[in-house]
MARBA-3410 file (N, C-alpha, C, O; in Angstrom, 1 decimal):
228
-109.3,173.4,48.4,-108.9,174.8,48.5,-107.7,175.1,47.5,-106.9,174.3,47.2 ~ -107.9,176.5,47.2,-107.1,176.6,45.9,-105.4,176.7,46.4,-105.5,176.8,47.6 ~ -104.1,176.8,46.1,-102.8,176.8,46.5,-102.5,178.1,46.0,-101.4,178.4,46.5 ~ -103.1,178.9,45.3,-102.5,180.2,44.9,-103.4,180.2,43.7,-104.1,179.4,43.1 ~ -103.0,181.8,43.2,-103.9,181.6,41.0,-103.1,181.2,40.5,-102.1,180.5,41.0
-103.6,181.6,38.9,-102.8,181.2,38.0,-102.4,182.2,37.4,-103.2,183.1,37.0 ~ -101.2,182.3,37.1,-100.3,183.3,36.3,-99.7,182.7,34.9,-98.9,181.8,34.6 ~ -100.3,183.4,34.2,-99.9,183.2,32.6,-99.2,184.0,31.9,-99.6,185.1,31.8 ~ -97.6,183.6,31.1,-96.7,184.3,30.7,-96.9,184.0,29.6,-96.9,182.8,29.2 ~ -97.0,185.1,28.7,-97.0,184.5,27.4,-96.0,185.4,26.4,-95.6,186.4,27.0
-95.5,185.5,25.1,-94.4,186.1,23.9,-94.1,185.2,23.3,-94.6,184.0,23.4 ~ -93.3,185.7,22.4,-92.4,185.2,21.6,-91.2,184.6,21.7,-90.4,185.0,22.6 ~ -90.7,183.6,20.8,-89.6,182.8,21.2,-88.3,183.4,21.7,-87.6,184.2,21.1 ~ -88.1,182.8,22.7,-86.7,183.3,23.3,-86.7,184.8,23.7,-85.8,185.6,23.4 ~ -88.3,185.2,24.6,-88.4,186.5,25.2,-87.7,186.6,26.8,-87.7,187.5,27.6
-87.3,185.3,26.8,-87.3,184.6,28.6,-88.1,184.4,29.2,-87.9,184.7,30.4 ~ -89.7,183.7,28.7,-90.4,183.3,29.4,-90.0,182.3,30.2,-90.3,182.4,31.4 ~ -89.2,181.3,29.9,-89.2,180.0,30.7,-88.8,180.5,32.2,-89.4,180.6,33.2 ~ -87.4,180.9,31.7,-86.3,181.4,33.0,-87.3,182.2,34.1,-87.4,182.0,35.3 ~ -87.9,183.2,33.3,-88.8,184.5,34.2,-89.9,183.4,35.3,-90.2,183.5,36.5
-90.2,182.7,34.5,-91.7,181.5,34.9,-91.0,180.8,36.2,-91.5,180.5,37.3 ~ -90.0,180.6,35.8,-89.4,179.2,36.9,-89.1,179.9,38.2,-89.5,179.3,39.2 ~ -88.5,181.3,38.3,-87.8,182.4,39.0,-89.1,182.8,39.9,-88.9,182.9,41.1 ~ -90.5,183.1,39.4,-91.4,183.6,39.9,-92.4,182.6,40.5,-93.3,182.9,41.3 ~ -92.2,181.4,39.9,-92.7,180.1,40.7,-92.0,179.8,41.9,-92.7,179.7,42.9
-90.9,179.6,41.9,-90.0,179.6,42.8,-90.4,180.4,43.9,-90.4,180.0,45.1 ~ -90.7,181.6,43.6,-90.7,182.8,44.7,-92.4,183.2,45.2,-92.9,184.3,45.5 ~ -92.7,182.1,44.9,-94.2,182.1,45.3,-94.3,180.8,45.9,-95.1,180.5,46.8 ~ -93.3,179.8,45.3,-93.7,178.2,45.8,-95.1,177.7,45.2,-95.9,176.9,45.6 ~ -95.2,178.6,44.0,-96.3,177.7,42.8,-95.5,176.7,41.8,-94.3,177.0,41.5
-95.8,175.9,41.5,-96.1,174.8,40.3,-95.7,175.7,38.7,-96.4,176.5,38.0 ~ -94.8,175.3,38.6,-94.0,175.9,37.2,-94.2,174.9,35.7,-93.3,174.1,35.4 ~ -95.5,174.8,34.8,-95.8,174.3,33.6,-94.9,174.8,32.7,-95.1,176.0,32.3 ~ -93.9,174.2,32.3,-93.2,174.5,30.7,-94.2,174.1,29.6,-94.1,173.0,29.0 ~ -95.1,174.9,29.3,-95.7,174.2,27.9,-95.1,174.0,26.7,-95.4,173.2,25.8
-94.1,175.1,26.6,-93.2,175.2,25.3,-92.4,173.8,25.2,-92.1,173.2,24.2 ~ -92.1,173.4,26.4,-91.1,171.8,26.6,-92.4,170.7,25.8,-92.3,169.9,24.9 ~ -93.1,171.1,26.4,-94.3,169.8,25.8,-94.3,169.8,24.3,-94.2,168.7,23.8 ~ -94.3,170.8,23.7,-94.4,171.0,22.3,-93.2,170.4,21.9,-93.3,169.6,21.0 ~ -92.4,170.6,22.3,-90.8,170.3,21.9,-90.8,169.0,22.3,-90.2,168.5,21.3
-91.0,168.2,23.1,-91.3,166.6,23.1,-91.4,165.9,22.6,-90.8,164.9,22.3 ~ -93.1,166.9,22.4,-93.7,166.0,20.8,-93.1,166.0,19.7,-93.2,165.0,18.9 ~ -92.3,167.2,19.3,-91.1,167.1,18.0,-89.9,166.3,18.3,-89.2,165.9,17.3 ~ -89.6,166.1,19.5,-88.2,165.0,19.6,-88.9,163.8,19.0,-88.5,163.3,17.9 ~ -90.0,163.2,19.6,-90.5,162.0,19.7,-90.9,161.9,17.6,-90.8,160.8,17.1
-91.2,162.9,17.0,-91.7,162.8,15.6,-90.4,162.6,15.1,-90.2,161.5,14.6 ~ -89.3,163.6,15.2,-88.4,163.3,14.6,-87.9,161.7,14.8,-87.9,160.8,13.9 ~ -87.4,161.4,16.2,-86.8,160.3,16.6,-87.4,159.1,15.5,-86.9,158.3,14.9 ~ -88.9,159.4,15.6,-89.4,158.2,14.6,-89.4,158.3,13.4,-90.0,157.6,12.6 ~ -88.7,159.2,13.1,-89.0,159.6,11.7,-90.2,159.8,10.7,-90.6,159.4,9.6
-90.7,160.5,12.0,-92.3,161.0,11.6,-92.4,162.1,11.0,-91.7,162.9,11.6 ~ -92.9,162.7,9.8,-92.5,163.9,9.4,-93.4,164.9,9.8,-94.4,164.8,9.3 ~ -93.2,165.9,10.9,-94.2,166.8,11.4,-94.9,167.8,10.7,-95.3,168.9,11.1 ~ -95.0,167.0,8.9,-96.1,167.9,8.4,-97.4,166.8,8.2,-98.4,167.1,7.5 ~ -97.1,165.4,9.0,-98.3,164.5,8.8,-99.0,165.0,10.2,-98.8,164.2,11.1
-99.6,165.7,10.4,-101.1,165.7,11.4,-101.2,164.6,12.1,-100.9,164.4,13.3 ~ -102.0,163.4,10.8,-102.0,162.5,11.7,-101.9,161.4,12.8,-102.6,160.8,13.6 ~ -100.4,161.4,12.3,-99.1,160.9,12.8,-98.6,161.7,14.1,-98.4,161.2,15.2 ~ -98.5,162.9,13.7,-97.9,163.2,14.9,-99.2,163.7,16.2,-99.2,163.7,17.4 ~ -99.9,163.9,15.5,-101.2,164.0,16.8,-101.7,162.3,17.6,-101.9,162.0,18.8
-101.6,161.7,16.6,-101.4,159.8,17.6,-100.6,160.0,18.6,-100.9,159.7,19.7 ~ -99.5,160.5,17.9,-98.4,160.5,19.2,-97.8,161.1,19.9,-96.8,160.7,20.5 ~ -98.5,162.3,20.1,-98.9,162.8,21.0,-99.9,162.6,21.8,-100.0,163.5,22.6 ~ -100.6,161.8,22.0,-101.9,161.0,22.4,-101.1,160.1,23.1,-101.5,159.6,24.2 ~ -100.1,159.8,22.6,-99.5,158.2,23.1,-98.3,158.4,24.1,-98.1,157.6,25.0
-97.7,159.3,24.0,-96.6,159.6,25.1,-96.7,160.7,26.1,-97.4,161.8,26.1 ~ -95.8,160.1,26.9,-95.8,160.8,28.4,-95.0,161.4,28.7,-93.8,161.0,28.7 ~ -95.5,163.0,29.1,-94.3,164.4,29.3,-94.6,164.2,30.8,-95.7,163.9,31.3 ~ -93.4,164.4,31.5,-93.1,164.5,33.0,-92.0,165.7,33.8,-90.9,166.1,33.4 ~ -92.4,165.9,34.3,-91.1,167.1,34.7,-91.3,166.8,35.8,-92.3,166.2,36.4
-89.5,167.3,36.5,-88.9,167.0,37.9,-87.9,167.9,37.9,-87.0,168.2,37.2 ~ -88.4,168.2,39.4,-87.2,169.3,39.8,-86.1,168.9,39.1,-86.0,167.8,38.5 ~ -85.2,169.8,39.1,-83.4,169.7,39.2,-82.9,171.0,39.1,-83.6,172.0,38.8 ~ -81.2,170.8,39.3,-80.6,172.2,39.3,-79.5,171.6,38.0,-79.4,170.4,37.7 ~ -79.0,172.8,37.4,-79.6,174.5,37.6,-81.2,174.3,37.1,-82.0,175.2,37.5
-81.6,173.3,36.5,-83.4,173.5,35.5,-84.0,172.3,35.7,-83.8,171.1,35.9 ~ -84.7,173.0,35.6,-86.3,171.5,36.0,-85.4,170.3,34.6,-84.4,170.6,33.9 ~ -86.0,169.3,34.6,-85.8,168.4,34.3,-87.0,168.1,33.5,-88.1,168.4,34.0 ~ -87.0,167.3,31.7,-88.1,167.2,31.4,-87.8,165.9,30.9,-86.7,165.7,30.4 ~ -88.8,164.9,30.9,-89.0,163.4,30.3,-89.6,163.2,29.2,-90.3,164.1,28.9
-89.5,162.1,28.4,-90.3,162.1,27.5,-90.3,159.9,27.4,-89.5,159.1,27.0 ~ -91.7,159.7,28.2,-91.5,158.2,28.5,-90.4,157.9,29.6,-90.1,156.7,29.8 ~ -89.8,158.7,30.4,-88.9,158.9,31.4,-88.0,158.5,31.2,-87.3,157.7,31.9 ~ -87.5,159.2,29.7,-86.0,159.7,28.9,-86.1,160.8,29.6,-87.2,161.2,29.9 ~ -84.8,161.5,29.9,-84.8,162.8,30.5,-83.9,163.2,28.9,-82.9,162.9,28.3
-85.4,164.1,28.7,-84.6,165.2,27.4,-84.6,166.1,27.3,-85.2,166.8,26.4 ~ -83.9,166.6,28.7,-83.9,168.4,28.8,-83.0,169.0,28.0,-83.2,170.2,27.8 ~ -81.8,168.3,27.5,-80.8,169.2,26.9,-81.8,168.6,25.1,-82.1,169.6,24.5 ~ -82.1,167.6,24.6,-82.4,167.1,23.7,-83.3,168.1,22.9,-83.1,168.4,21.7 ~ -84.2,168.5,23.7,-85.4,169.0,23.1,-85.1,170.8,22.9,-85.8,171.7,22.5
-83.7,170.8,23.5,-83.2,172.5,22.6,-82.5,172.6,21.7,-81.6,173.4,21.7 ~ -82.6,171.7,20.5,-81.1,171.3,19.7,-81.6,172.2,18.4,-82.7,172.8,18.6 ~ -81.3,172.2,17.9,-81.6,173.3,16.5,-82.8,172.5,15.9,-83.8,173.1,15.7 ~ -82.6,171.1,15.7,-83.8,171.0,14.7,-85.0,170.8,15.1,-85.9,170.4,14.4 ~ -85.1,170.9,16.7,-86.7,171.1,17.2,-86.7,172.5,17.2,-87.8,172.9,17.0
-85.8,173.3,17.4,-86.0,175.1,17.4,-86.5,175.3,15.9,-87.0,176.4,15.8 ~ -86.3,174.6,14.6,-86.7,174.4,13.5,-88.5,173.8,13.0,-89.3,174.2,12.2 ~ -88.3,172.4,13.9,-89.8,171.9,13.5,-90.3,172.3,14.3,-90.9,173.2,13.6 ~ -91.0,172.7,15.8,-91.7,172.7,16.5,-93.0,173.7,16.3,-94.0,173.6,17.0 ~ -92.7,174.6,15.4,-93.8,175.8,15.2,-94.7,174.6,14.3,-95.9,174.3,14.3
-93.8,174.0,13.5,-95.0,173.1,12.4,-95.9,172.3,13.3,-97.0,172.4,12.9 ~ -95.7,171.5,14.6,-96.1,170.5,15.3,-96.8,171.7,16.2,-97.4,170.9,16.9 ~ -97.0,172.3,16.4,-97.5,173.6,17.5,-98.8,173.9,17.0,-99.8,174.3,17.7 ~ -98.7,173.7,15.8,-99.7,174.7,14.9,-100.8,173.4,14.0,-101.5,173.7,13.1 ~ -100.6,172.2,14.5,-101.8,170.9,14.7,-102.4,170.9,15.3,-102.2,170.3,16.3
-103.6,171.6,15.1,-104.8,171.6,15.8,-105.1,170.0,16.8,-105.5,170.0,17.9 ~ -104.8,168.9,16.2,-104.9,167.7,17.5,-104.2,168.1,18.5,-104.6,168.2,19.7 ~ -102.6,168.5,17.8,-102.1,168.5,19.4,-102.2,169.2,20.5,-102.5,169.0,21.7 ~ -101.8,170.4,19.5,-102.4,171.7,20.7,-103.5,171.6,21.4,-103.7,172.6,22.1 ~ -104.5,170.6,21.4,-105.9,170.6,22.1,-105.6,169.3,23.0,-106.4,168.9,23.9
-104.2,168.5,22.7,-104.2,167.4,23.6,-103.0,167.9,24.9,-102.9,167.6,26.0 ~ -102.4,168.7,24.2,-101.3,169.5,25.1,-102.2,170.9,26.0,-101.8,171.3,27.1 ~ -103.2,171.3,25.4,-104.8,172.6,26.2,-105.0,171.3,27.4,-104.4,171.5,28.5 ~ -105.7,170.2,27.5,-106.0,169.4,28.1,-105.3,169.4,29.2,-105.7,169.9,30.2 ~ -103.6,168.6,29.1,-103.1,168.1,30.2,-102.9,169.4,30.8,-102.7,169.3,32.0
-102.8,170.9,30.1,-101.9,171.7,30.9,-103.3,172.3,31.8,-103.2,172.4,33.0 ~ -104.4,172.7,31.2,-105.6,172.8,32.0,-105.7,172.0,33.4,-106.0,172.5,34.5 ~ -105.5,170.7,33.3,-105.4,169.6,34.5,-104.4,169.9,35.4,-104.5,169.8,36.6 ~ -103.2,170.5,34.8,-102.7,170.7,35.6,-102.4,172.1,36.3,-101.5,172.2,37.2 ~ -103.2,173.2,36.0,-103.6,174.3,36.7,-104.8,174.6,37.2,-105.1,175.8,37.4
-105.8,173.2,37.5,-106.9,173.3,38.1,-106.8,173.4,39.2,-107.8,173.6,39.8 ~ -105.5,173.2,40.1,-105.8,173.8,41.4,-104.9,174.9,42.3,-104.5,175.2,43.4 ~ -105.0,175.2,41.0,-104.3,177.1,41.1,-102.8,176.8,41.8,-102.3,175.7,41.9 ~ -102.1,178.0,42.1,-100.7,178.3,42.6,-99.8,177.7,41.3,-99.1,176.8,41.5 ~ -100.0,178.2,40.1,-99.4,177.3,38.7,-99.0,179.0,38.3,-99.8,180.0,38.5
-97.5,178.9,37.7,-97.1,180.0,36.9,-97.0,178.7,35.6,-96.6,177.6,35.8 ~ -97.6,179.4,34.3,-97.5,178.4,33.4,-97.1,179.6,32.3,-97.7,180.7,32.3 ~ -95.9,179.3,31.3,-95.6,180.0,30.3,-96.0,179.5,28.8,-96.6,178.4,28.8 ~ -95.8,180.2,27.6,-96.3,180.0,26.1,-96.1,180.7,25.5,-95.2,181.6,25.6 ~ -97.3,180.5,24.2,-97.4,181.4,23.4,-98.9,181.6,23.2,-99.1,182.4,22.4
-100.1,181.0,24.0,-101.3,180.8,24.1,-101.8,181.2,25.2,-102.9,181.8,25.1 ~ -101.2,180.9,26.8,-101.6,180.5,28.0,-102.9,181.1,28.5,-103.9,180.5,29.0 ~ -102.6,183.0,28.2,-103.6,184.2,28.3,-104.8,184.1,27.6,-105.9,184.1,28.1 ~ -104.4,184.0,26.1,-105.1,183.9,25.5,-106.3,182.3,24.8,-107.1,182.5,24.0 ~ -106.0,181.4,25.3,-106.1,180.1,24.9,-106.8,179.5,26.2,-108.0,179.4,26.5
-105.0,179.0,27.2,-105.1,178.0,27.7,-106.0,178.1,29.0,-106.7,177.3,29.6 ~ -105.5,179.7,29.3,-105.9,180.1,30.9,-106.7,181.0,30.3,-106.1,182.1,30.4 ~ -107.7,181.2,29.9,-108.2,183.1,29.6,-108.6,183.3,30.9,-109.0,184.5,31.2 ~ -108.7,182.4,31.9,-109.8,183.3,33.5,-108.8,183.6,34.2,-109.0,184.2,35.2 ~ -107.1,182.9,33.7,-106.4,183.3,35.0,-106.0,185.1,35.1,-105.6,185.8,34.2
-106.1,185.4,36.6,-106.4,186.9,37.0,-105.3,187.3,36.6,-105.5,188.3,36.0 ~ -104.0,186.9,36.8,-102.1,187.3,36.3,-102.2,187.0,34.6,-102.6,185.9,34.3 ~ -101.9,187.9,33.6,-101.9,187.9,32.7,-100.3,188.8,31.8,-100.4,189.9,31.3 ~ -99.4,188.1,31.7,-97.9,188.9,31.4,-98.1,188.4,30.0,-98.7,187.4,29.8 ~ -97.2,189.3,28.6,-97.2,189.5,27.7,-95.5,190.0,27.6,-95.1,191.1,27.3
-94.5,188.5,28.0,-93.0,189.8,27.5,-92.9,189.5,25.6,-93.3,188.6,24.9 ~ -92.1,190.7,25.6,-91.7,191.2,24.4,-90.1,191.4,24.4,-89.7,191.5,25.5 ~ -89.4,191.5,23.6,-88.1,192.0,23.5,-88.0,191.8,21.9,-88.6,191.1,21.2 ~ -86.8,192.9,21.4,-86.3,192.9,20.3,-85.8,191.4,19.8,-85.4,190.6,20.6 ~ -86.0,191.1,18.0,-85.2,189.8,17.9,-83.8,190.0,17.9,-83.2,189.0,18.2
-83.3,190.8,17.6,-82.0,191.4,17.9,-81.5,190.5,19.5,-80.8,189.5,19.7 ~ -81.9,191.1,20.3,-81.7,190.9,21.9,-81.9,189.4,22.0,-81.1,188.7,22.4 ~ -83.2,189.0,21.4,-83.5,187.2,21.6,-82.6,186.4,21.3,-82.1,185.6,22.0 ~ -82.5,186.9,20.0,-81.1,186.1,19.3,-79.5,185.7,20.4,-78.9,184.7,20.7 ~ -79.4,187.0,20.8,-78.6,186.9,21.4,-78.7,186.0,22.7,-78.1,185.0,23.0
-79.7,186.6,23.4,-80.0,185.8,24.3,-79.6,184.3,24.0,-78.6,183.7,24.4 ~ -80.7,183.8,23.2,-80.5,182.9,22.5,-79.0,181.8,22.1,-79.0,180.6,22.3 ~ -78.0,182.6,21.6,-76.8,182.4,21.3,-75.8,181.8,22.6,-75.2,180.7,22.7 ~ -75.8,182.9,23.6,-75.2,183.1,24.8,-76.1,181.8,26.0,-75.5,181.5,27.1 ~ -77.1,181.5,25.7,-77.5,180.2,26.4,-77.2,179.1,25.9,-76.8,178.3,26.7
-77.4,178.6,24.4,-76.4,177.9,23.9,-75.4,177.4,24.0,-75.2,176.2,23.8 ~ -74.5,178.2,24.4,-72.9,177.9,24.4,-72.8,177.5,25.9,-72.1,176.6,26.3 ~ -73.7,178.4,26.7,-73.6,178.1,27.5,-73.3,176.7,28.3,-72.3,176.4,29.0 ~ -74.4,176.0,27.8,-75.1,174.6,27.6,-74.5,174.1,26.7,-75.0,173.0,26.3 ~ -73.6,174.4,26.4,-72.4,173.4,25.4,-73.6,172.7,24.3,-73.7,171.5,24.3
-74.3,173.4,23.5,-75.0,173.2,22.3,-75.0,173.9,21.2,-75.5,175.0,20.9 ~ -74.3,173.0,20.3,-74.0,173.4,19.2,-75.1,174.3,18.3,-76.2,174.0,17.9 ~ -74.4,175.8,18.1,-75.5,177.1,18.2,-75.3,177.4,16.4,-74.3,176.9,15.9 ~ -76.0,178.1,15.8,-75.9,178.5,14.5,-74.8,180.1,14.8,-74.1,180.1,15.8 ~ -74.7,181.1,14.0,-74.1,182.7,14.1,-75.6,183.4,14.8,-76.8,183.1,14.9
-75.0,184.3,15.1,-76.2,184.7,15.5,-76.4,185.9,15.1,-76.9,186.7,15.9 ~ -76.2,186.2,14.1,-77.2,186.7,12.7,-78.1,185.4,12.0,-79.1,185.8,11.4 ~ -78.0,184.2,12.1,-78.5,182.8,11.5,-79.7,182.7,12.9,-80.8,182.2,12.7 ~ -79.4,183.1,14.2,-80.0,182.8,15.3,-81.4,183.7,14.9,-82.5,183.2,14.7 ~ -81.1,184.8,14.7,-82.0,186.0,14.0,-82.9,185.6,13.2,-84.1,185.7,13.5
-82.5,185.1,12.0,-83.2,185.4,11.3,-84.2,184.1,11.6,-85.4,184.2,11.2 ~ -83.8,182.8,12.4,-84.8,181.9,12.6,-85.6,182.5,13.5,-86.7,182.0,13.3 ~ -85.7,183.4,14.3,-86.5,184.0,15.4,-87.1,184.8,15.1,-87.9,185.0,16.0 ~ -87.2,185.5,14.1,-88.1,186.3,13.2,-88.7,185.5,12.2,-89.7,186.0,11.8 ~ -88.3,184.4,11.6,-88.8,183.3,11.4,-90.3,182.6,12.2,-91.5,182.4,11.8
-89.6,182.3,13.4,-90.4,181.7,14.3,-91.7,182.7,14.5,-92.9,182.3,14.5 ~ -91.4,183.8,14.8,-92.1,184.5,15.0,-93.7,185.1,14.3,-94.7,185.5,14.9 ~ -93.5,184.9,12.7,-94.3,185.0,11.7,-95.1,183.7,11.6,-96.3,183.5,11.3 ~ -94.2,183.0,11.8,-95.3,181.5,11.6,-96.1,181.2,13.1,-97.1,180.4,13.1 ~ -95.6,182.0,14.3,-96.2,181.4,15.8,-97.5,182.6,15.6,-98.5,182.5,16.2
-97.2,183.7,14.8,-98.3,184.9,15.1,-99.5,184.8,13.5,-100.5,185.4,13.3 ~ -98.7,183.8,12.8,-99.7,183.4,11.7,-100.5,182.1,11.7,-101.3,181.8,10.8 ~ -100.2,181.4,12.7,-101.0,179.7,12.2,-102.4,180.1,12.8,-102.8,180.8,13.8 ~ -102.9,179.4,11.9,-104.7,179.5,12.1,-105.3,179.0,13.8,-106.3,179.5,14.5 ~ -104.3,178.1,14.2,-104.9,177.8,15.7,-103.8,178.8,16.5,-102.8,179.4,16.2
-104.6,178.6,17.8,-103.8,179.6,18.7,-102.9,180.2,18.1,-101.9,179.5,18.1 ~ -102.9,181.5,17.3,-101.9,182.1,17.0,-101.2,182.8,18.3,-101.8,182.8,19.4 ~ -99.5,183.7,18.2,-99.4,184.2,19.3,-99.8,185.6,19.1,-99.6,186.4,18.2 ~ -100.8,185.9,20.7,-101.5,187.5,20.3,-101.3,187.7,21.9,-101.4,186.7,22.7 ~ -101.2,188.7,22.3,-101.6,189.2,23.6,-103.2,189.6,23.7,-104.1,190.2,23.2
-102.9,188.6,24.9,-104.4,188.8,25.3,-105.0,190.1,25.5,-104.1,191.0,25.7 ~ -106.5,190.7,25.5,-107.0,192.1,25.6,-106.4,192.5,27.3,-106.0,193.5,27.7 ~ -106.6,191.4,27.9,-106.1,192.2,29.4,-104.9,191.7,29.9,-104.8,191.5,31.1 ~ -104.0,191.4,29.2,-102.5,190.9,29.8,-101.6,192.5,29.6,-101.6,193.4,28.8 ~ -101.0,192.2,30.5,-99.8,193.1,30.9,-98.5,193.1,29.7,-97.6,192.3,29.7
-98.5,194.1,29.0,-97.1,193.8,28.0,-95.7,194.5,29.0,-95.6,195.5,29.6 ~ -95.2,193.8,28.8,-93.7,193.7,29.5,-92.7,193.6,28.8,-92.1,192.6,28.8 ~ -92.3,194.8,27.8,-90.5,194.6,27.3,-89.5,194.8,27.8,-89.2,195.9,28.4 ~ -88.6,193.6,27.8,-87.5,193.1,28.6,-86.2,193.3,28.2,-85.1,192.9,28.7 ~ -86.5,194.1,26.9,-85.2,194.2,26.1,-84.2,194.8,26.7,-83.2,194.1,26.8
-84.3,196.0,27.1,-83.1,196.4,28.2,-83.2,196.5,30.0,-83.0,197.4,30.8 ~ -83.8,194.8,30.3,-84.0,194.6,31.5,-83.7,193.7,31.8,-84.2,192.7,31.2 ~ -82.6,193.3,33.2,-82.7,191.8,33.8,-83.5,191.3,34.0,-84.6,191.7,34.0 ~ -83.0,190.2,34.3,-84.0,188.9,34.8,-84.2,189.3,35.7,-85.4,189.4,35.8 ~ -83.5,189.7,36.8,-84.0,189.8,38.4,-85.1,190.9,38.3,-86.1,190.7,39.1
-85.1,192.2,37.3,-85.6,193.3,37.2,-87.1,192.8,36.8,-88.1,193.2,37.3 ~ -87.0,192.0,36.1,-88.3,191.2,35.2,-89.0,190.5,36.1,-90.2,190.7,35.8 ~ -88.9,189.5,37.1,-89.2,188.9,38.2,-89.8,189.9,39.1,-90.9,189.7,39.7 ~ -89.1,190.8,39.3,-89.7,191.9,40.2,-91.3,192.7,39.9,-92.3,192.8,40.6 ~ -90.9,193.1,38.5,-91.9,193.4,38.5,-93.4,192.4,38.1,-94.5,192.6,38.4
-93.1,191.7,37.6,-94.1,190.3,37.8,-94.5,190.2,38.8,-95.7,190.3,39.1 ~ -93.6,189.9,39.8,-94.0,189.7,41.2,-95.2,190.4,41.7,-96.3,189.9,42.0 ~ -94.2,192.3,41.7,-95.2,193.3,42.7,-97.2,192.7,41.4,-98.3,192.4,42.0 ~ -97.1,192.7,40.5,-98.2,192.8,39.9,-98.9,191.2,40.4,-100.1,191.0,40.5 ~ -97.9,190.2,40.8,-99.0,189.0,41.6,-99.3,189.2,42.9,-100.2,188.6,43.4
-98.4,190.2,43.7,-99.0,190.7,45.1,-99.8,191.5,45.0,-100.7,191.4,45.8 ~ -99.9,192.1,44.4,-101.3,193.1,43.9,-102.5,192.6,43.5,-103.7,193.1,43.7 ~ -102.2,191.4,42.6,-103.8,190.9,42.7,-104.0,189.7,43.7,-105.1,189.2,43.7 ~ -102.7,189.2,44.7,-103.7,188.4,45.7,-104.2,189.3,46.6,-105.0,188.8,47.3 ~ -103.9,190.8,46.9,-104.2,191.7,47.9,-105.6,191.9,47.4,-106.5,191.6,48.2
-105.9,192.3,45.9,-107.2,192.4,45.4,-108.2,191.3,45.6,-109.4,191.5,45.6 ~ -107.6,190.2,45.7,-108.6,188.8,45.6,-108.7,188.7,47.2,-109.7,188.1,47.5 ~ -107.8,189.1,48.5,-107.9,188.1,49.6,-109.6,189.1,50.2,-110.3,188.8,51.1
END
């Protein structure tokens, strides 16, 4: 029997999908997939070996070969890589740098489609991206699309950083990598980022988090009212 659907968040980098995903999992008591973390793994683990994430084949092996795990914690989930906990690791500038290259490897992304499919086969999964709508989940019935200015991301961006005591670029420098990011995540030949034809676009630019959660929400009580 299924545990709930599946809700798919999908934008662009640093729209607050993660935060919004965890907040709305939470408040459903569904199963919260970071797939963006997975990607970012696989770039710790390339770099660490000094793999250069424009060899394919190299880095799609190994991605094949290591194991992403997540575990609660506060304030944030916790993510592993071989049961290294590299939650702070895998946000450091130079995977916010390589990871679009490693994203955009047709091996991996179809070995990272796999595990995240397995792990939303039995529904009650809020799972975030850049694909989920359009790619990973296309049947899931919740379909969100946030958007926000790179102006606003950046910032965002900057202001979580410091937060996190991680050493951050200016954030005019935060900018211009997020419009950056943005051209290469909505140009690579595999899953590029697109809103799906029936996802919900949601700009967040002049909206809290709580505000953003909310309305996500009323839109998953509305379609388990439609589905019971």
């Amino acid at each position: 029997m299924k545990k709930g659907i599946q809700v798919a968040i999908d934008g662009p980098a640093s729209a607050g999908k993660s935060t919004v995903a965890k907040l709305v999992a939470k408040r459903f008591n569904y199963v919260y997939c970071d797939t963006g973390a997975m990607y970012r793994v696989v770039t710790l683990a390339a770099l660490d070996q000094g793999i250069a994430v424009t060899d394919s084949t190299r880095v799609s092996q190994l991605a094949r070969e290591i194991k992403i795990s997540f575990a609660p914690g506060e304030p944030e989930q916790r993510v592993f890589l071989n049961g290294r906990d590299v939650t702070t690791a895998i946000r450091q500038g130079r995977i916010d740098k390589n990871v679009s290259a490693v994203a955009a490897i047709p091996a991996v992304r179809e070995e990272m489609t796999n595990q995240q499919r397995q792990i939303a086969e039995e529904g009650g999964i809020v799972m975030d991206g850049r694909d989920i709508g359009s790619t990973v989940l296309p049947n899931a019935p919740v379909k969100i699309f946030m958007v926000a200015t790179a102006h606003e991301r950046a910032r965002r961006r900057y202001v979580e950083n410091k937060a996190k005591g991680i050493a951050t670029a200016s954030l005019e420098e935060l900018q211009k990598e997020i419009e950056l990011r943005d051209q290469k995540d909505s140009s690579r030949k595999v899953s590029p980022l697109v809103q799906a034809p029936d996802a919900v676009r949601l700009d967040t630019t002049s909206l809290t988090i709580d505000e953003v959660v909310d309305r996500i929400s009323t839109i998953i009580e509305k379609t388990l009212n439609e589905l019971a």
